[in-house]
C-alpha positions as CSV (number, residue, x, y, z in Angstrom):
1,X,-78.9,44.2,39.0
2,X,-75.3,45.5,38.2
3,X,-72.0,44.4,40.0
4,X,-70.1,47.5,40.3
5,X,-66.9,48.1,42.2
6,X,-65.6,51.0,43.9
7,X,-61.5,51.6,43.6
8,X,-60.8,54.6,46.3
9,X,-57.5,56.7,47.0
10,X,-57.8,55.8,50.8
11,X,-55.5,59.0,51.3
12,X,-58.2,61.7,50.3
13,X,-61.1,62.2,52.6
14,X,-63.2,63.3,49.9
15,X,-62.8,60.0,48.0
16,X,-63.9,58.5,50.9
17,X,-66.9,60.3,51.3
18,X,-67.8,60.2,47.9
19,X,-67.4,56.5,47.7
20,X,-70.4,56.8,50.6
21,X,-72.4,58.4,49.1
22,X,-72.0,56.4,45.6
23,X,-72.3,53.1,47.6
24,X,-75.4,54.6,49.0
25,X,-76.8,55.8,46.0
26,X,-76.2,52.0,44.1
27,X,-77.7,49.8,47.2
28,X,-81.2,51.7,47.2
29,X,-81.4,50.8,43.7
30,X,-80.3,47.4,44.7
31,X,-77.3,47.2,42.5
32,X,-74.2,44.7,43.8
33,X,-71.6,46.8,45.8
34,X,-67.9,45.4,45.8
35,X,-64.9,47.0,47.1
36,X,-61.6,45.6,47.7
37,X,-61.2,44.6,51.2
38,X,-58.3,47.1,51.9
39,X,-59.9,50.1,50.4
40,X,-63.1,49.0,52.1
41,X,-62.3,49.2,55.8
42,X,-60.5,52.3,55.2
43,X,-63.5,54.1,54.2
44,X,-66.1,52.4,56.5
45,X,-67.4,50.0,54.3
46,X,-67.0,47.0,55.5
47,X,-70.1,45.7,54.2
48,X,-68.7,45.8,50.9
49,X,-65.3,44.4,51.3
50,X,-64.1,42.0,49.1
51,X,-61.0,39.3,48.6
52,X,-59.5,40.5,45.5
53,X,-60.4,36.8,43.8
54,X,-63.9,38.1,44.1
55,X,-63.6,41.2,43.3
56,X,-63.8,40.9,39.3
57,X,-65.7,37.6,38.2
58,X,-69.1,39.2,36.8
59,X,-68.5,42.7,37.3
60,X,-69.6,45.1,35.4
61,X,-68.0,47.9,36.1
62,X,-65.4,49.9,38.0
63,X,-65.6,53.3,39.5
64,X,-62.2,55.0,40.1
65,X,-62.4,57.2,43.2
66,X,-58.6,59.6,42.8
67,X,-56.3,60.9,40.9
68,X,-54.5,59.2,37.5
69,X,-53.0,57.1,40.1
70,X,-56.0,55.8,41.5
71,X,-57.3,54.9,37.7
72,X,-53.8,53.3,37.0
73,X,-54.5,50.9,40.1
74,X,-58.2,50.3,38.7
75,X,-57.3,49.4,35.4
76,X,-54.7,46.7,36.5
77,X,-57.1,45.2,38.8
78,X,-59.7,44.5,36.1
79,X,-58.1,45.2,32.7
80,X,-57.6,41.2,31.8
81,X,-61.8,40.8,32.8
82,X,-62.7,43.4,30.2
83,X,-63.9,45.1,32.2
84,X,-64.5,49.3,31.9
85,X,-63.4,52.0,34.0
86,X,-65.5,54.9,35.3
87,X,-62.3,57.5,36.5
88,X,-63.6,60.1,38.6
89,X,-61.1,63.1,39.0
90,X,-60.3,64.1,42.7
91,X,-56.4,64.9,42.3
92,X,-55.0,67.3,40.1
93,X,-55.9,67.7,36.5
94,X,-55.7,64.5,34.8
95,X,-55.9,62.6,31.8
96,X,-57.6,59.6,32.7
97,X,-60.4,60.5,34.9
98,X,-63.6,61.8,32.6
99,X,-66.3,62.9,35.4
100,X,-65.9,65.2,38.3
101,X,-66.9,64.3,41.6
102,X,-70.2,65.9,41.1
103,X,-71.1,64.2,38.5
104,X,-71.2,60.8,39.5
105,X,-74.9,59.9,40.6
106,X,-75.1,61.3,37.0
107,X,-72.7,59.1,35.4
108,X,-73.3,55.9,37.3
109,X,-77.4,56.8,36.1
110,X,-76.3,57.1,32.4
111,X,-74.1,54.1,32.5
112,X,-76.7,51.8,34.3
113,X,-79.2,53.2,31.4
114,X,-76.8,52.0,28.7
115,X,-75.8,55.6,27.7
116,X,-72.1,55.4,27.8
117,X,-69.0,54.2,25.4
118,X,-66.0,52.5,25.4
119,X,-62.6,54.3,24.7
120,X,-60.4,51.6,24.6
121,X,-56.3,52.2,25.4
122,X,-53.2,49.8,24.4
123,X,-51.0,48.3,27.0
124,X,-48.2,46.6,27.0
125,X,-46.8,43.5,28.1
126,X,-44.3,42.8,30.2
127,X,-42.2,40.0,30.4
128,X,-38.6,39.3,32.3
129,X,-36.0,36.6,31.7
130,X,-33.7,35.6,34.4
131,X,-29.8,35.4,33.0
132,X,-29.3,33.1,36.1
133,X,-32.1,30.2,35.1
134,X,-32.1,31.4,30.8
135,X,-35.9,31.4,31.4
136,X,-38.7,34.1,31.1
137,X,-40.7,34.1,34.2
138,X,-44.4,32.7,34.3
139,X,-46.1,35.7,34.9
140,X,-46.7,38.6,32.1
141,X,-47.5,42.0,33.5
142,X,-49.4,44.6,31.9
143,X,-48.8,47.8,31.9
144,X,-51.2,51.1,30.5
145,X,-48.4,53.9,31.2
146,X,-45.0,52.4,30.8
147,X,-42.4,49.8,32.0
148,X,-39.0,51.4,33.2
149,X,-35.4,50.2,33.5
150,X,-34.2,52.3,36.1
151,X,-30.8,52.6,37.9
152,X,-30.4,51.1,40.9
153,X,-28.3,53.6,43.0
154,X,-28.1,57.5,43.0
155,X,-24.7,58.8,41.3
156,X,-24.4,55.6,39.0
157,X,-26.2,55.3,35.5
158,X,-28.0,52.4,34.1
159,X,-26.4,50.1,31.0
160,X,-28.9,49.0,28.4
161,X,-28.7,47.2,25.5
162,X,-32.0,47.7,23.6
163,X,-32.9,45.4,20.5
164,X,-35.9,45.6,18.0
165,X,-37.0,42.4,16.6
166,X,-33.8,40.9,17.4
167,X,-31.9,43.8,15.6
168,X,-29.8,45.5,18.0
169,X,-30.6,49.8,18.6
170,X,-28.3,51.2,20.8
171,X,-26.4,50.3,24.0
172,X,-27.5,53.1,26.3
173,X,-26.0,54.6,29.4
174,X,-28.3,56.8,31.2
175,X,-30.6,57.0,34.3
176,X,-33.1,55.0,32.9
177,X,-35.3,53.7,29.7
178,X,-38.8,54.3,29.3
179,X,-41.1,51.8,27.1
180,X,-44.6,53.7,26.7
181,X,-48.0,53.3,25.3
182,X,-49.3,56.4,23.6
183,X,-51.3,57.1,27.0
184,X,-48.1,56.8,29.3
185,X,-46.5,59.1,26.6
186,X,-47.7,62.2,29.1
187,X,-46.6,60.5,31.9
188,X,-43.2,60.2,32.7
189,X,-41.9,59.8,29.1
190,X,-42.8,63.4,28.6
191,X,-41.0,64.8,31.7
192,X,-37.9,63.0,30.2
193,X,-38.5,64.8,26.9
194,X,-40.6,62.4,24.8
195,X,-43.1,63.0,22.4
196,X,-46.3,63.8,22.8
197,X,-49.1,60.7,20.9
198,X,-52.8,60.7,20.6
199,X,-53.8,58.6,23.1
200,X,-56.2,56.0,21.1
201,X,-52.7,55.4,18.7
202,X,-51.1,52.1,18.8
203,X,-47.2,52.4,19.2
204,X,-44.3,51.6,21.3
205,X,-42.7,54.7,22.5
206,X,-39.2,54.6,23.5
207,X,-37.2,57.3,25.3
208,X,-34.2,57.4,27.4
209,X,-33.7,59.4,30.6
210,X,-30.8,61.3,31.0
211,X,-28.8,59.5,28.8
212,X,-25.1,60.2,29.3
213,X,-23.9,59.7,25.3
214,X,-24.8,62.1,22.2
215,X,-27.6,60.4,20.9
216,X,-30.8,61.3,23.1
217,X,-33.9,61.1,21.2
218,X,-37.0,59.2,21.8
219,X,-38.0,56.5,19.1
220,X,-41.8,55.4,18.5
221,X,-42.6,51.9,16.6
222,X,-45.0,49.9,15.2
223,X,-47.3,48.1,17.6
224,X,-46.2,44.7,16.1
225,X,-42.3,44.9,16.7
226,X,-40.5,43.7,19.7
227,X,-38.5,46.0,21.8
228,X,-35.8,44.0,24.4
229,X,-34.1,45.4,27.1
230,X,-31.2,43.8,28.4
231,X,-29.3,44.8,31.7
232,X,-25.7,45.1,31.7
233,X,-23.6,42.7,33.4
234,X,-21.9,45.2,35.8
235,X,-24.7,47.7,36.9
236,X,-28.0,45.8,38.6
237,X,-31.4,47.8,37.6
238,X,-34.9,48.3,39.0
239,X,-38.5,47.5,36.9
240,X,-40.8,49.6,37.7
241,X,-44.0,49.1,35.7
242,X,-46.7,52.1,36.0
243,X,-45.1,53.5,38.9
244,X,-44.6,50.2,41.0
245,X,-41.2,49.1,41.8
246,X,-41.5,45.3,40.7
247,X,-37.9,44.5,42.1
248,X,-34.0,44.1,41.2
249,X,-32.5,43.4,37.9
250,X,-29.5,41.7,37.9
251,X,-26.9,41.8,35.2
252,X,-28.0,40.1,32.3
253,X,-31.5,40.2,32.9
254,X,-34.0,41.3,30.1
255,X,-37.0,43.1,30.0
256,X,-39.4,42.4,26.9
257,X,-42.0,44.7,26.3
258,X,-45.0,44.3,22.9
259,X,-48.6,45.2,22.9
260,X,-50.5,43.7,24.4
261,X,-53.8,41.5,23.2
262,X,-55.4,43.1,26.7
263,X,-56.8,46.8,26.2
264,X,-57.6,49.0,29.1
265,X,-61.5,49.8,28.6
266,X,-62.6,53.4,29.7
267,X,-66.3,54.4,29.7
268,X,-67.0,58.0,27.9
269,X,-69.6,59.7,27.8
270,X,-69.3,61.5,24.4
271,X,-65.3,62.4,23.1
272,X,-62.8,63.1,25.7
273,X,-60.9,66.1,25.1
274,X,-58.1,65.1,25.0
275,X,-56.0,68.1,23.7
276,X,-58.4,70.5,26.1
277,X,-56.6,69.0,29.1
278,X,-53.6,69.0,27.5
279,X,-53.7,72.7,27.1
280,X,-55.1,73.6,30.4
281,X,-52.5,71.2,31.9
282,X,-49.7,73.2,30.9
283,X,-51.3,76.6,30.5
284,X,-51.4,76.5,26.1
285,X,-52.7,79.7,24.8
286,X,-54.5,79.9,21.4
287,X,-58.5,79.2,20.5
């Protein structure tokens, strides 16, 4: 018997439905059901729900019912367990999500039979220092698409001071600085004009938005270096870690962001085209 857990976008009716029918589908072949409680009563499966310290401990596997979004929420729920994510794509096109929502009595079949790999993806880590107490907090977040410094109020810029190592880079003013992972690098460090990286690459990825000073391009380093963010005293900033708004920076504060020792694990079933998508995403011509 498998433990496998079912992540759902609780705003689509077809994840929904689809998480029915997979949780169907798994209990007639007697396979452990989990779903967190939240997502559970939403969908009408209460008999599945569970407390999120219960959730991961001997689980095998996580299906991800949604979008990119939905596969983002997955991977941060099990990512430190090890455990792999099966993304199934019900938003738009997307990167992350490998099997479509027909395919997965298919895909939960092959996996169960052992017919499957594991794409594994860097993340980063995450850690903030509080100017007030001189002390970085307890807790290290992870994140698989990126960690932004993000102004706090519309009509006003951020203040950065970014270091490498210890080595200072630049002191930017702009709306915001991104810290990516070669997966986040089509997230929202491309819409601000960063480089495009092979997913599977290890690097840090760093790209301002909007900066207001001459000096605007994105810089990509070595997995092993330390990048430091540092607000300015002045202008208070907002973290936001894979699209989650993890609170205030006040002035002084810093950000630290390496790779981190935790990989997201994504099952495959053969390569992923990754360049395919990339073309159909923004309509590429050629062969």
């Amino acid at each position: 018997m498998s433990s496998i857990a079912l992540i759902v976008n609780r705003s689509r009716p077809r994840a929904a439905a689809l998480a029915r029918e997979a949780a169907a589908w798994l209990t007639t072949r007697e396979h452990d059901v989990r779903i967190p409680q939240s997502d559970a009563e939403s969908v009408g499966l209460r008999e599945h729900a569970c407390r999120d310290e219960k959730l991961v401990p001997g689980l095998d596997l996580a299906v991800s019912l949604g979008g990119d979004g939905t596969v983002l929420r997955s991977v941060h729920l099990v990512a430190r367990h090890a455990v792999p994510v099966l993304g199934v794509n019900l938003g738009h096109l997307g990167y992350l999500a490998d099997v479509e929502p027909d395919g997965v009595a298919d895909a939960l079949a092959r996996f169960l039979a052992g017919s499957y790999s594991v794409e594994e993806r860097m993340m980063l880590s995450v850690t903030i220092e509080r100017a007030a107490s001189g002390v970085a907090l307890a807790e290290t977040h992870l994140a698989l698409n990126e960690a932004v410094v993000e102004k706090q109020t519309a009509g006003q810029v951020a203040h950065v001071a970014v270091t490498v190592d210890g080595r200072s880079l630049n002191n930017y003013r702009a709306d915001g600085i991104i810290v990516a992972t070669p997966t986040g690098s089509t997230a929202y460090a491309f819409s601000a004009r960063g480089p495009i990286i092979w997913p599977l690459h290890r690097s840090l990825l760093l790209t301002p938005v909007s900066p207001h000073q001459p000096f605007d391009r994105s810089h990509v380093f070595d997995p092993g270096q330390t990048l430091r963010l540092e607000v300015a005293a002045h202008r208070p900033a907002t973290l936001i870690i894979d699209g989650r708004e993890l609170g205030l920076l006040a002035g002084g504060d810093t950000v630290t962001c390496t790779a981190s020792p935790t990989n997201a694990r994504f099952v495959v079933f053969g390569q992923r085209d990754f360049y395919g998508t990339l073309k159909a995403k923004f309509g590429l011509s050629g062969n």
